[in-house]
C-alpha positions as CSV (number, residue, x, y, z in Angstrom):
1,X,-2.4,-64.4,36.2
2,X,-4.1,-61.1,35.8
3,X,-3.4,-57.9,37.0
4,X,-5.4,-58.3,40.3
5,X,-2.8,-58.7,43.2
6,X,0.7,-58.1,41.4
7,X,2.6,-55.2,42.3
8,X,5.5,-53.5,41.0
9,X,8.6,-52.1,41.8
10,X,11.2,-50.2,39.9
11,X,14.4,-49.1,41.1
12,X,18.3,-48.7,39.6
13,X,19.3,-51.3,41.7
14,X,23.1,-49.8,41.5
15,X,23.9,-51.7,43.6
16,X,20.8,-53.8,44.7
17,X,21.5,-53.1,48.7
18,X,19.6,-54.7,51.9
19,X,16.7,-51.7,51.4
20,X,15.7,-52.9,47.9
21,X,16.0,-56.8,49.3
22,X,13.6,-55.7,52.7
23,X,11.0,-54.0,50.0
24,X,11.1,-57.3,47.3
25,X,10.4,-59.1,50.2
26,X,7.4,-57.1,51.5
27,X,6.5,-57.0,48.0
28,X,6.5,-61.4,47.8
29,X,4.4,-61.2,50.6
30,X,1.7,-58.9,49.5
31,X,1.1,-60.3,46.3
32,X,1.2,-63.5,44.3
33,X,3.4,-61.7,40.9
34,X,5.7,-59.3,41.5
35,X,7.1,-57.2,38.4
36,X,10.7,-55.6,39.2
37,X,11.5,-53.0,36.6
38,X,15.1,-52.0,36.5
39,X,15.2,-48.6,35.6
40,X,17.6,-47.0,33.4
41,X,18.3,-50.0,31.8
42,X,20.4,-48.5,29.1
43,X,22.7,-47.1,31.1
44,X,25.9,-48.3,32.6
45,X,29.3,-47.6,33.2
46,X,28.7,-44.3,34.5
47,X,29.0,-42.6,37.7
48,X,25.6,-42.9,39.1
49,X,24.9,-46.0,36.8
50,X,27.9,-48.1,37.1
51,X,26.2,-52.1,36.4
52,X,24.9,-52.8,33.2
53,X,21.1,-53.9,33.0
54,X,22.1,-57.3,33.4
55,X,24.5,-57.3,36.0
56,X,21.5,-55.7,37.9
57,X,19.3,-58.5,37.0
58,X,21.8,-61.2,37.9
59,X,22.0,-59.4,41.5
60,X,17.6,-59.6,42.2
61,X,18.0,-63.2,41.0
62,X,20.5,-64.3,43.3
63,X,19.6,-62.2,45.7
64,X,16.1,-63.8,45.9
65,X,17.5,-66.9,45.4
66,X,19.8,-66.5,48.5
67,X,16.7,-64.9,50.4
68,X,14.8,-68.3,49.5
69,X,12.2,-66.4,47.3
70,X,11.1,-68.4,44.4
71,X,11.8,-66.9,41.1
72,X,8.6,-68.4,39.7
73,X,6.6,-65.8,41.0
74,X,9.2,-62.7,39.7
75,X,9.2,-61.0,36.3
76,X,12.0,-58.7,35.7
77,X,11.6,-55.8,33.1
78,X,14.4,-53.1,31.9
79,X,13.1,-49.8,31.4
80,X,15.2,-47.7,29.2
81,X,16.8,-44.3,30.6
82,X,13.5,-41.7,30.8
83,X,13.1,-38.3,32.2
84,X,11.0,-38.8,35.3
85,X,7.3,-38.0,34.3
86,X,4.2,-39.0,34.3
87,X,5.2,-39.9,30.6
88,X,7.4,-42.8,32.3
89,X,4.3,-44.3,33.7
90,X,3.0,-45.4,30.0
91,X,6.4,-46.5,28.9
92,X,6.7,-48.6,32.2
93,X,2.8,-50.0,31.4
94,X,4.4,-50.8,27.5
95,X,7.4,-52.7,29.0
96,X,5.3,-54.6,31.9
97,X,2.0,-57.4,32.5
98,X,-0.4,-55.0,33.7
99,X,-0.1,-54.9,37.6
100,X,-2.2,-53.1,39.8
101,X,0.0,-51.7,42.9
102,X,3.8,-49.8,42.6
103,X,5.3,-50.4,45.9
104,X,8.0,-47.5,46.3
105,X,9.7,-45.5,49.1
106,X,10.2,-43.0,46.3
107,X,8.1,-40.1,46.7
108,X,8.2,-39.2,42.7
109,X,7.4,-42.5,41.3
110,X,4.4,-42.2,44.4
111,X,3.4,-39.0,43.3
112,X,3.5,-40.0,39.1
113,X,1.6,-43.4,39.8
114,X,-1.0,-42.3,42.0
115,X,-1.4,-39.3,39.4
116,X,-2.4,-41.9,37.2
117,X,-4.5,-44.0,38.7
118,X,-2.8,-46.5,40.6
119,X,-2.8,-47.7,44.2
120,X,0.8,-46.6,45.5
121,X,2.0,-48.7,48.7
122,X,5.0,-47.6,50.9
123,X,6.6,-50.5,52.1
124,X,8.4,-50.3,55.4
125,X,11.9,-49.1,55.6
126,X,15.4,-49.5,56.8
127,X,17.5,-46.6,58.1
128,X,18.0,-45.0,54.3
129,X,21.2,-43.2,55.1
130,X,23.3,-46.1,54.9
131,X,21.0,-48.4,52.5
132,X,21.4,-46.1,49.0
133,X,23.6,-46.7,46.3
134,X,25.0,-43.2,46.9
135,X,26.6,-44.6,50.0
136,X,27.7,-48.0,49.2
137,X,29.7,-46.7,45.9
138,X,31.2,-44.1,47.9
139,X,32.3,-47.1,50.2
140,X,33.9,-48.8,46.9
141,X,35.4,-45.8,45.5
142,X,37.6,-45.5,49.0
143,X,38.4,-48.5,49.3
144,X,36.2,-49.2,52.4
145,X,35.1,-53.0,52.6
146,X,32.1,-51.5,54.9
147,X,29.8,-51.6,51.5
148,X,29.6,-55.9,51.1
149,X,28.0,-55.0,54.7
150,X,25.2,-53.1,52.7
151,X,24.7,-55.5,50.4
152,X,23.3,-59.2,50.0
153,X,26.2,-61.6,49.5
154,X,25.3,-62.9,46.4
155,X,25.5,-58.6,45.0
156,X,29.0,-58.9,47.1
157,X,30.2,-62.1,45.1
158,X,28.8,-60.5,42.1
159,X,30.6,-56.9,42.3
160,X,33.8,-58.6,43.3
161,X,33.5,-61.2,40.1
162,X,32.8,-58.3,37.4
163,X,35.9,-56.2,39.4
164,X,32.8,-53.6,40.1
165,X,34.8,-51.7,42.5
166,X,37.5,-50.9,40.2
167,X,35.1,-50.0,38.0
168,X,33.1,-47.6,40.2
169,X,36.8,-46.4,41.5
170,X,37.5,-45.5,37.8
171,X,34.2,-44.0,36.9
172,X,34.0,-41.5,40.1
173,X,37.8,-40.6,39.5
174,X,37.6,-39.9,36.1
175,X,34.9,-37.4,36.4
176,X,34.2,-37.8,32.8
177,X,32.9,-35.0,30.2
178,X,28.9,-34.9,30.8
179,X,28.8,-37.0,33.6
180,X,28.3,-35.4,37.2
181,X,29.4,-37.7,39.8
182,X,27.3,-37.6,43.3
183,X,29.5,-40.4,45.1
């Protein structure tokens, strides 16, 4: 496989929600390879970043699974925690096959890909208030079963086996030292 036709997307998948599942599955049809990089890989248990990198992973690959998407066509990458710059584009292109399209709703990661070089797709979109990880962990962190709505069941089976909500209850309660909690 060359470079040619696979795209990639990269997201914090925290949690993977219906939005990221509508744009993996636009990006499955577009191209033969798709490369998912989970950002800020090296950060869990936080606020904002309450999965670990592989708890992420686990939800894309059941996720697909569930959605019947073959993982023989996915490759999954963790991208360590960068400041968003056009820096992160070469430490993405270190971590990843070389692909030729990002596919993003994100209008930094458009504007720091385009910048160099590559061709940026928007994929279409669900209604983004409810579908963002802001939402669905301030769902968990109330108590308000609405959030397994939000997500894929596998993410739902997954959350509930790793006692996610507790956690994210915890982490947004806590308000530790240095982290800023936005939901």
């Amino acid at each position: 496989m060359t470079s040619s036709d696979r795209c990639m997307m990269i997201a914090r998948f925290q949690p993977l929600h219906y939005g990221h599942l509508n744009v993996l599955k636009y990006c499955f049809k577009q191209s033969s390879e798709v490369v998912v990089v989970v950002g800020m890989a090296s950060q869990s248990h936080t606020p904002e970043n309450p999965f670990t990198a592989g708890e992420r992973i686990e939800m894309i690959r059941e996720s697909l699974k569930w959605s019947n998407i073959s993982l023989d066509r996915l490759i999954t990458v963790t991208l360590p925690t960068l400041e968003v710059s056009r820096v992160a584009v070469h430490y993405v292109k270190l971590y990843s096959p070389p692909f030729k399209y990002v596919v993003t709703l994100n209008p930094i990661i458009q504007r720091i890909f385009h910048e160099e070089g590559y061709t940026v797709i928007k994929p279409p979109e669900l209604p983004r208030s409810n579908y963002r990880g802001t939402v669905i962990r301030k769902l968990m962190a109330e108590g308000n079963p609405e959030w397994k709505k939000l997500v894929p069941p596998p993410v739902a089976e997954i959350i509930e086996r790793i006692d996610g909500v507790n956690r994210v209850r915890m982490l947004l309660k806590e308000k530790l030292p240095g982290y800023y909690a936005t939901a």
